[in-house]
SEGU-947834 format. One record per residue (C-alpha): residue number from 1; residue in three letters; y, x, z. Coordinates in steps of 0.2 Angstrom, whole numbers, plus 5000, padded with zeros to 4 digits. Layout:
<nodes>
<node NUM; 'ala'; <Y; X; Z>>
...
</nodes>
This chain:
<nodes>
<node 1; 'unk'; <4632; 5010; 4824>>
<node 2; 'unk'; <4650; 5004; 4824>>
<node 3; 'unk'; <4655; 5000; 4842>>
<node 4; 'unk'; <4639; 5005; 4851>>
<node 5; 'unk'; <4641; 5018; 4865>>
<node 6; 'unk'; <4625; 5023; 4871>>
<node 7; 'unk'; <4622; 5024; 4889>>
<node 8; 'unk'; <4617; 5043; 4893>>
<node 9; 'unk'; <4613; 5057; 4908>>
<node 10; 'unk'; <4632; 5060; 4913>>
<node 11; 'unk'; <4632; 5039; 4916>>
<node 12; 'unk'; <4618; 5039; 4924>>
<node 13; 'unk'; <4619; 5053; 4936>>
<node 14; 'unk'; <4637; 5046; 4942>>
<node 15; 'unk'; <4629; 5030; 4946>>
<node 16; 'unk'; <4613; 5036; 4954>>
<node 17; 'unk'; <4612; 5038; 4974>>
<node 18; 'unk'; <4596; 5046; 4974>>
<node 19; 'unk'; <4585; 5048; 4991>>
<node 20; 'unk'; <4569; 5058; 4995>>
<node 21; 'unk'; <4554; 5051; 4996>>
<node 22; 'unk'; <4559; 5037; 4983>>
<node 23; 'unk'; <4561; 5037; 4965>>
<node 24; 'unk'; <4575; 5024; 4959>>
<node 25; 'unk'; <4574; 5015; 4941>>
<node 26; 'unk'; <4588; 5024; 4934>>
<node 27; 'unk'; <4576; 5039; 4935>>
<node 28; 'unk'; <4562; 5033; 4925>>
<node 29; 'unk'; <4573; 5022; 4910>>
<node 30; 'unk'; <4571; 5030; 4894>>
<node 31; 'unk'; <4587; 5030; 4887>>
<node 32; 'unk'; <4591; 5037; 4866>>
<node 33; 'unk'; <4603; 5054; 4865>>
<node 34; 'unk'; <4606; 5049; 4844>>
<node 35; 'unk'; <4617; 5036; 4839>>
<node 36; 'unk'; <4609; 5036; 4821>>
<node 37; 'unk'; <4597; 5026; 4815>>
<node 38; 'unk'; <4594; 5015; 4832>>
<node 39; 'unk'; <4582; 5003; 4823>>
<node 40; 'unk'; <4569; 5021; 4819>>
<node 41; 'unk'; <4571; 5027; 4837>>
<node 42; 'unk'; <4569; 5011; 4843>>
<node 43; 'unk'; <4554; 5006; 4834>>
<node 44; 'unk'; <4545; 5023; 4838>>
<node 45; 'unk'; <4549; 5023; 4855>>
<node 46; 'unk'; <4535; 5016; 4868>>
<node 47; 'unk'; <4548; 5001; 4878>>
<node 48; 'unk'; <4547; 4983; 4878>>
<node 49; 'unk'; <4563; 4980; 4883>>
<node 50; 'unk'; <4582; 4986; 4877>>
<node 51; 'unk'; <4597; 4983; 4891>>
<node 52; 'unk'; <4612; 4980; 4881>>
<node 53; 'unk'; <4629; 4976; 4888>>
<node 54; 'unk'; <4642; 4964; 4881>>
<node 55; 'unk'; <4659; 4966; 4890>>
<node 56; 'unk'; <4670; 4956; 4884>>
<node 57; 'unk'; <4679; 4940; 4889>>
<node 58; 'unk'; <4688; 4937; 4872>>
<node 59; 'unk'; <4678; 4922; 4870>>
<node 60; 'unk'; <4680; 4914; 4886>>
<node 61; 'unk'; <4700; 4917; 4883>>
<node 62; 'unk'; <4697; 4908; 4867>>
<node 63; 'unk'; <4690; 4893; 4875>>
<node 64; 'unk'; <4704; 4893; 4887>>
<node 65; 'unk'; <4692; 4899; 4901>>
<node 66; 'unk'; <4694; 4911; 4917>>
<node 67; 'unk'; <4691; 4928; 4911>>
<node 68; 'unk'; <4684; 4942; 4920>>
<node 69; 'unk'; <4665; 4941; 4911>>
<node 70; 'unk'; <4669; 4958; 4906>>
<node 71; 'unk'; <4668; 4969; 4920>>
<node 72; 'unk'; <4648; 4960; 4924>>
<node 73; 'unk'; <4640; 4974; 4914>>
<node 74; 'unk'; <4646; 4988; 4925>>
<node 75; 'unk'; <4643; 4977; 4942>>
<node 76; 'unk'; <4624; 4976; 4936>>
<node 77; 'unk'; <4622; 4994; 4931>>
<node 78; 'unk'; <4626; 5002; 4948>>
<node 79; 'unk'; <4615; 4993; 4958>>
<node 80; 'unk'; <4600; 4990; 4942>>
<node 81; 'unk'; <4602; 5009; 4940>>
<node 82; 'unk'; <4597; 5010; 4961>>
<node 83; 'unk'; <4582; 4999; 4965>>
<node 84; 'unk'; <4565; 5006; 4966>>
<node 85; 'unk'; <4556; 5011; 4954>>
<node 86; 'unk'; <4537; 5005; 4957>>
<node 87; 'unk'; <4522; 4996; 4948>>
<node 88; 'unk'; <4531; 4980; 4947>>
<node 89; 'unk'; <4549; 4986; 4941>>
<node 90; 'unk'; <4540; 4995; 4925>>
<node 91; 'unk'; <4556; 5007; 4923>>
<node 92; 'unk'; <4548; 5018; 4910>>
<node 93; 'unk'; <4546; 5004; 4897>>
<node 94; 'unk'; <4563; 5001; 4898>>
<node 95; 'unk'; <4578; 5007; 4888>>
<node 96; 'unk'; <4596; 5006; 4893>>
<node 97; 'unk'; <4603; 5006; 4875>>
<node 98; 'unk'; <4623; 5006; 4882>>
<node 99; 'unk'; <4636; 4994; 4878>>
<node 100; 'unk'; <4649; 4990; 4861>>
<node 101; 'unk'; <4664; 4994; 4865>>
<node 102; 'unk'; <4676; 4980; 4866>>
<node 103; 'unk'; <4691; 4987; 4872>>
<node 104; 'unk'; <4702; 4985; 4856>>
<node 105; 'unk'; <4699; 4968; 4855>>
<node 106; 'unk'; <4702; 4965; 4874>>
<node 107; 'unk'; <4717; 4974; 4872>>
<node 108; 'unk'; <4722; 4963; 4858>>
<node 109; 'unk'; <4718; 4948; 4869>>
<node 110; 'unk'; <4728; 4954; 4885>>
<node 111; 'unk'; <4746; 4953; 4873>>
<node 112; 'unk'; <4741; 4933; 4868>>
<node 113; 'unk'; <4747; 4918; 4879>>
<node 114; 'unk'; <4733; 4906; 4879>>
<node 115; 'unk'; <4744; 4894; 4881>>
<node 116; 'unk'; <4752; 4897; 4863>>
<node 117; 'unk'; <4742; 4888; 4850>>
<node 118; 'unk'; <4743; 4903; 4838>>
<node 119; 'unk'; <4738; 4915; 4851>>
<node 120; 'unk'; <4720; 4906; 4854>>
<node 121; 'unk'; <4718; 4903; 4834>>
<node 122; 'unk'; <4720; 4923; 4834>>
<node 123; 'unk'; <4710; 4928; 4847>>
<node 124; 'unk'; <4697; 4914; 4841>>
<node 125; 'unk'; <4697; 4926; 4824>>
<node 126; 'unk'; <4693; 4941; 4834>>
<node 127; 'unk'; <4677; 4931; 4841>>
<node 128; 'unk'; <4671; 4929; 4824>>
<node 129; 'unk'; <4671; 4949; 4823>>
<node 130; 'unk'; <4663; 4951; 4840>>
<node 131; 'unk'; <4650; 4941; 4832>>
<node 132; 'unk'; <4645; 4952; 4817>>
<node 133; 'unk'; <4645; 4967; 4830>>
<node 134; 'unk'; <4633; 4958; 4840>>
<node 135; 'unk'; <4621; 4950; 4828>>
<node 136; 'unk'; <4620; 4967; 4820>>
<node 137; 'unk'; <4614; 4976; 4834>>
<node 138; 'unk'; <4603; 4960; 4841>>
<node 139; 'unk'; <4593; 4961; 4822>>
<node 140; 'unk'; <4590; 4978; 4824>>
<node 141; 'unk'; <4583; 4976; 4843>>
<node 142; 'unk'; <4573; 4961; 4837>>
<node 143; 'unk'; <4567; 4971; 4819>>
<node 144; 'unk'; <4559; 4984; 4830>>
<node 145; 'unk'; <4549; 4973; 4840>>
<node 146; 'unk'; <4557; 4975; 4856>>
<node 147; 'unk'; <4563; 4961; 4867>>
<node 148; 'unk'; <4582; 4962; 4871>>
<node 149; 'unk'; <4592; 4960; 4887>>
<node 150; 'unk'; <4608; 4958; 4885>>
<node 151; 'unk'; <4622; 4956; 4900>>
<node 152; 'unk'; <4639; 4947; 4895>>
<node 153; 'unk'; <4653; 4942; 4893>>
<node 154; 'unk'; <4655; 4925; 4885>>
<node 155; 'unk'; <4644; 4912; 4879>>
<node 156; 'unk'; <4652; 4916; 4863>>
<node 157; 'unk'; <4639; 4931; 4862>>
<node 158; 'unk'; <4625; 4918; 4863>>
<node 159; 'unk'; <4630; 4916; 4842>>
<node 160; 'unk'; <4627; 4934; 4842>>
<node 161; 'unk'; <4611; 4934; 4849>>
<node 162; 'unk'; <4602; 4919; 4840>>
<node 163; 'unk'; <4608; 4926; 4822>>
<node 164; 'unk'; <4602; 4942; 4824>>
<node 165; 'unk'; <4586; 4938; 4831>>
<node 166; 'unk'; <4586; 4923; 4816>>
<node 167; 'unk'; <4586; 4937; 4804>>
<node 168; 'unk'; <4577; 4949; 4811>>
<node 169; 'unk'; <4560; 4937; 4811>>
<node 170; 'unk'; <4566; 4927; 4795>>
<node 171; 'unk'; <4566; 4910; 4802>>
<node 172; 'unk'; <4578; 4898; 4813>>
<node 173; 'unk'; <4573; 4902; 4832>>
<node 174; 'unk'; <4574; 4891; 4847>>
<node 175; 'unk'; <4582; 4893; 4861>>
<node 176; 'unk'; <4582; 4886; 4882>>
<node 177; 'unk'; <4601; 4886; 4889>>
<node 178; 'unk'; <4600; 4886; 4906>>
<node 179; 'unk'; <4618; 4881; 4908>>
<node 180; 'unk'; <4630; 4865; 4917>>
<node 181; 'unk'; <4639; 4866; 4899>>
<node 182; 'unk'; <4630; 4860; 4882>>
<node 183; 'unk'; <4641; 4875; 4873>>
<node 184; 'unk'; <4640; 4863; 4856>>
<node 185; 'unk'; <4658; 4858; 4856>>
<node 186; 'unk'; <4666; 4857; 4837>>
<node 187; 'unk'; <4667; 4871; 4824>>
<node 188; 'unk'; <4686; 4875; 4829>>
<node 189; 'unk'; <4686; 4893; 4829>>
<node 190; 'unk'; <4674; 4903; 4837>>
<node 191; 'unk'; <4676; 4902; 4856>>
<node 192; 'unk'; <4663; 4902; 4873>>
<node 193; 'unk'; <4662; 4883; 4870>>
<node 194; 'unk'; <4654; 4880; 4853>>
<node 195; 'unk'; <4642; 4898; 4850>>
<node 196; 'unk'; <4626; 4884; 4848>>
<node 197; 'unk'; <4635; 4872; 4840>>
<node 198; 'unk'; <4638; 4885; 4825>>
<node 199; 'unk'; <4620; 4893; 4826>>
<node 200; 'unk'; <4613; 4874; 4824>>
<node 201; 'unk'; <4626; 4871; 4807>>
<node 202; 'unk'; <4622; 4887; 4801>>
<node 203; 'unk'; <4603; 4885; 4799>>
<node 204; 'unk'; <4599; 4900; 4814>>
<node 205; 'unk'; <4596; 4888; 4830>>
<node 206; 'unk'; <4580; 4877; 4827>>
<node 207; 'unk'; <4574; 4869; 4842>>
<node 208; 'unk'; <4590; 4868; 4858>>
<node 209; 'unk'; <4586; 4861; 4875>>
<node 210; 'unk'; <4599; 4863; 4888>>
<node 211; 'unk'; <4593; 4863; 4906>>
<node 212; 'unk'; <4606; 4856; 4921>>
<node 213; 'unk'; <4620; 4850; 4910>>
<node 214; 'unk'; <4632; 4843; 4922>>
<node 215; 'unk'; <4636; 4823; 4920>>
<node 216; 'unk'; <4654; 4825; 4926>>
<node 217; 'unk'; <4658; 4840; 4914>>
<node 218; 'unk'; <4650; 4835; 4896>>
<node 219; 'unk'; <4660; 4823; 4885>>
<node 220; 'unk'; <4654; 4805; 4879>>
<node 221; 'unk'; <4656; 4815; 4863>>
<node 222; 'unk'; <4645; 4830; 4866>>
<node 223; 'unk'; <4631; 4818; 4874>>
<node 224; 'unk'; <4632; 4806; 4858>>
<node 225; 'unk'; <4629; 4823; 4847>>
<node 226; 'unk'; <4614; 4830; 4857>>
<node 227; 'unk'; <4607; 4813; 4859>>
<node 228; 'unk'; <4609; 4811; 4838>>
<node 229; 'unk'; <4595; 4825; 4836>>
<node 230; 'unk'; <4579; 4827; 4837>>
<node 231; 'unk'; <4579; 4845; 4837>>
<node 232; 'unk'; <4588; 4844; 4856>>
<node 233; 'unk'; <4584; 4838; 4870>>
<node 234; 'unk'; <4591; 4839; 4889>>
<node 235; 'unk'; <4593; 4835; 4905>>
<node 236; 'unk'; <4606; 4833; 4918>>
<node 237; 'unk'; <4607; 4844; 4935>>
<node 238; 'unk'; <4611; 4828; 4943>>
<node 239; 'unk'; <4594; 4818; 4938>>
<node 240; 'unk'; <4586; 4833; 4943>>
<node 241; 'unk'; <4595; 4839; 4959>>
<node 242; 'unk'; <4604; 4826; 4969>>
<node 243; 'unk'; <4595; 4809; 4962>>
<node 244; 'unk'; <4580; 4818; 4961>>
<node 245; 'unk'; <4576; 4807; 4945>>
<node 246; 'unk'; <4566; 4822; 4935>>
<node 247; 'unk'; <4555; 4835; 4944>>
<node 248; 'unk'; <4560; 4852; 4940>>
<node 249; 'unk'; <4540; 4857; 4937>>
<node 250; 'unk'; <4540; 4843; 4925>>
<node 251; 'unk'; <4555; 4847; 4916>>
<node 252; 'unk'; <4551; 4864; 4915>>
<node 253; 'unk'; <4536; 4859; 4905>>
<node 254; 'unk'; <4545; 4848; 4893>>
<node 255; 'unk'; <4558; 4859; 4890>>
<node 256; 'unk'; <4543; 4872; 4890>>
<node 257; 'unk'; <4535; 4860; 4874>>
<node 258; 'unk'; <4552; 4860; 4866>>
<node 259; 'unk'; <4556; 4878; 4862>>
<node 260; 'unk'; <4539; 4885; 4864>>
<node 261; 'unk'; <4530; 4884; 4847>>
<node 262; 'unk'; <4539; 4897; 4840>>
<node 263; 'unk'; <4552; 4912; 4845>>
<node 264; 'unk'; <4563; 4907; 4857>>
<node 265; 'unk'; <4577; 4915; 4867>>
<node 266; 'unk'; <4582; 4912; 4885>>
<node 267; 'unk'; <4601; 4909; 4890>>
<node 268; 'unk'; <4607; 4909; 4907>>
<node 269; 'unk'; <4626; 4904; 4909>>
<node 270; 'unk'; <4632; 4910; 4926>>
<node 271; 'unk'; <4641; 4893; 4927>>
<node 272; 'unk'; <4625; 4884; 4933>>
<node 273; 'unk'; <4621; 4895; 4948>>
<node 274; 'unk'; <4629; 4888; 4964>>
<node 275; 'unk'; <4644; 4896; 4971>>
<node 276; 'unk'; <4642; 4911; 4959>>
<node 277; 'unk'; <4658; 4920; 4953>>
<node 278; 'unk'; <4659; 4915; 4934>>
<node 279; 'unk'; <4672; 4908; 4923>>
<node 280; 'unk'; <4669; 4890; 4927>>
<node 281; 'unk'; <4664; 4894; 4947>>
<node 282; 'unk'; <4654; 4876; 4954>>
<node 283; 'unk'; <4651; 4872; 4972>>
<node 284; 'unk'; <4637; 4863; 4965>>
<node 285; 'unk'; <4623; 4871; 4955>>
<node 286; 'unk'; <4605; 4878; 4955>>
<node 287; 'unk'; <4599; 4890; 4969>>
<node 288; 'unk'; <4597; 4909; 4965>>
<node 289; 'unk'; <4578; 4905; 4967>>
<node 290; 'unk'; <4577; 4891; 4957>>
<node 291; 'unk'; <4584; 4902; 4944>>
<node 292; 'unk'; <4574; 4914; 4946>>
<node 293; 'unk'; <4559; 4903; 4944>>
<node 294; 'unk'; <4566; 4895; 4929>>
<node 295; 'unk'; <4567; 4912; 4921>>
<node 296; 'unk'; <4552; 4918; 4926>>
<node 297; 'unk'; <4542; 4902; 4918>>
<node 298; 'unk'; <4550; 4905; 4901>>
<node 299; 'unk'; <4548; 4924; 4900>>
<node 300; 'unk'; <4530; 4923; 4903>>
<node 301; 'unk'; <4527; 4915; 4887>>
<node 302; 'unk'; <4523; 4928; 4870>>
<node 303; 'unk'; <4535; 4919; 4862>>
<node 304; 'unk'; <4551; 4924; 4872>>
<node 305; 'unk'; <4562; 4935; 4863>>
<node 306; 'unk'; <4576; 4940; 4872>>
<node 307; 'unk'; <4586; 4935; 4887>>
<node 308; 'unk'; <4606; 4934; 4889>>
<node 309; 'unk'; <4615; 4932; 4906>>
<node 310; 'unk'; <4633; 4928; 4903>>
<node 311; 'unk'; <4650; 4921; 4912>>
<node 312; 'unk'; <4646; 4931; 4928>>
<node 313; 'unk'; <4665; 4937; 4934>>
<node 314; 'unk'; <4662; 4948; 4949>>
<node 315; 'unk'; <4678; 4953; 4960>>
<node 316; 'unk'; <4681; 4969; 4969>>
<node 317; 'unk'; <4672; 4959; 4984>>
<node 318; 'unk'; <4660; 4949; 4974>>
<node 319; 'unk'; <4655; 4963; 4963>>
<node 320; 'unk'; <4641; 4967; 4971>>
<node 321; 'unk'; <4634; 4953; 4972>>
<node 322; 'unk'; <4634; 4947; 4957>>
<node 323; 'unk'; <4627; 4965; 4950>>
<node 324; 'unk'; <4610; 4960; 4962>>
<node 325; 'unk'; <4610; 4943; 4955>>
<node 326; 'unk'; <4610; 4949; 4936>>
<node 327; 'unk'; <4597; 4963; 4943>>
<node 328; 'unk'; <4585; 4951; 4948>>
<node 329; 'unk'; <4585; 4940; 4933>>
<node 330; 'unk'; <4583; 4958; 4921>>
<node 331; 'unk'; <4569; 4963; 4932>>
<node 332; 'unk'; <4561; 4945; 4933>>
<node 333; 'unk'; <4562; 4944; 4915>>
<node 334; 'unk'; <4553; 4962; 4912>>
<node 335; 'unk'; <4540; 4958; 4926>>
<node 336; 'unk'; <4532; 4942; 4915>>
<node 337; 'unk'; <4531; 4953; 4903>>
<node 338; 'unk'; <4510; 4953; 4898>>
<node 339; 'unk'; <4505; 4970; 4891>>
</nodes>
């Protein structure tokens, strides 16, 4: 498996801060000691869900953003490794499958100038092969019936994820993007800014609602796309939150209607959770709460089929943090689980 590096004892016991009398997650997650033939091991182990982590911010660079999505994966695993395990966290029907490895083509990045038209046409190219890594080990996941959970990086990885999970069940699939951004900007290169737009031309996205879009941050363009389709649908964070237009109940449900008929998968874009370090930081967002609930009432649902949080871009002092906010969606997500 080309760029996986699976997540194993040595890892774990350097991130674990175990106490007596309590018994941590990290303790109880099953975790693979082969790297051959994941799809096997996978679907002959007893889990429902595989943690995967994406560290990268290629994409992000790309799309001209702030990078720092990368180090989100190991912010999360220190503190996800160190909460309790109990009957609602469910640790033993969890895997931590690792991370790919990303390092050569952050390295890559590091030497361009985003300011240099060339330089973002090439890193834009090494999106497009962070792409195949990831839709290659989304199918797989997906194939063996288990639900993937998968901690960015970029919203270019959300490309990734509906591909794979496209081909693995053999049908388009449909997808809730809780997110201030659309992320359907032209086919320009692969970048953090257009990984639905290119799903949707390519026959893998079916069904796209995008939940909080802000007004003051999506193009006359973008709204005259998504308004051109039948197969998306929206709504703004500022009907919902400050004009109190929509009721979020109400919305939830009609997003809820959208997607729900058939596989879907859940996004989450740091970007639309207020005051939240990310690549596109807003004073002016969802609550952590609201979030949460949001996820909660899609996971629930049979048809759910994986869940990607991205953008996060903790800093030495924001770092934890943002690894307990990512925690709490992972955990929220594996709690709605039925079964």
């Amino acid at each position: 498996m080309d760029k996986l590096v699976l997540f194993n004892n040595a890892t774990r016991n350097k991130l674990l801060n175990k106490r007596s009398g309590e018994s941590k997650f990290g303790q109880h997650v099953q975790i693979l000691t082969s790297i051959s033939n994941i799809y096997v091991q996978l679907e002959n182990l007893d889990v429902t869900h595989v943690i995967l982590g994406l560290p990268e911010d290629v994409g992000v660079f790309a799309n001209h953003g702030k990078t720092g999505a990368s180090k989100a994966w190991e912010a999360t695993l220190k503190i996800l490794l160190n909460i309790q395990s109990n009957e609602f966290t469910k640790a033993s029907k969890v895997l931590i499958l690792g991370h790919l490895d990303f390092t050569q083509e952050q390295l890559a990045v590091s030497k361009l100038n985003s300011s240099r038209k060339k330089d973002v046409l090439k890193a834009r190219k090494i999106v497009t092969k962070i792409d195949e890594y990831v839709t290659h080990i989304i199918h797989q996941i997906v194939m063996a019936g288990k639900k993937p959970i998968l901690i960015g990086g970029g919203h270019n990885n959300a490309y990734g994820n509906i591909k794979g999970s496209s081909l693995a069940i053999g049908k388009p699939i449909n997808v809730i993007n809780f997110d201030a951004h659309s992320d359907f900007r032209d086919e320009e290169g692969r970048h953090s800014g257009n990984g639905f737009k290119y799903a949707f031309a390519e026959g893998f996205l079916a069904n796209y609602f995008v939940f909080g879009l802000h007004e003051n941050y999506t193009s006359d363009k973008i709204f005259k796309a998504l308004d051109k389709s039948k197969s998306i649908e929206y709504n703004t964070f500022d009907a919902l939150e400050i004009r109190n237009e929509l009721k979020f109940k109400k919305e939830l449900e009609r997003a809820y209607l959208h997607v729900s008929n058939s596989n879907f998968g859940i996004e989450i874009d740091c970007d639309a959770i207020e005051n939240i370090p990310s690549s596109a930081m807003t004073p002016s967002g969802f609550s952590v709460n609201k979030t949460r609930q949001f996820l909660n009432y899609f996971a629930r649902h049979k048809n759910a089929t994986y869940l990607h949080i991205c953008e996060a871009a903790p800093t030495k002092k924001t770092t934890t943090q943002v690894g307990k906010l990512i925690t709490y969606l992972i955990t929220d997500f594996i709690k709605a689980h039925h079964g």
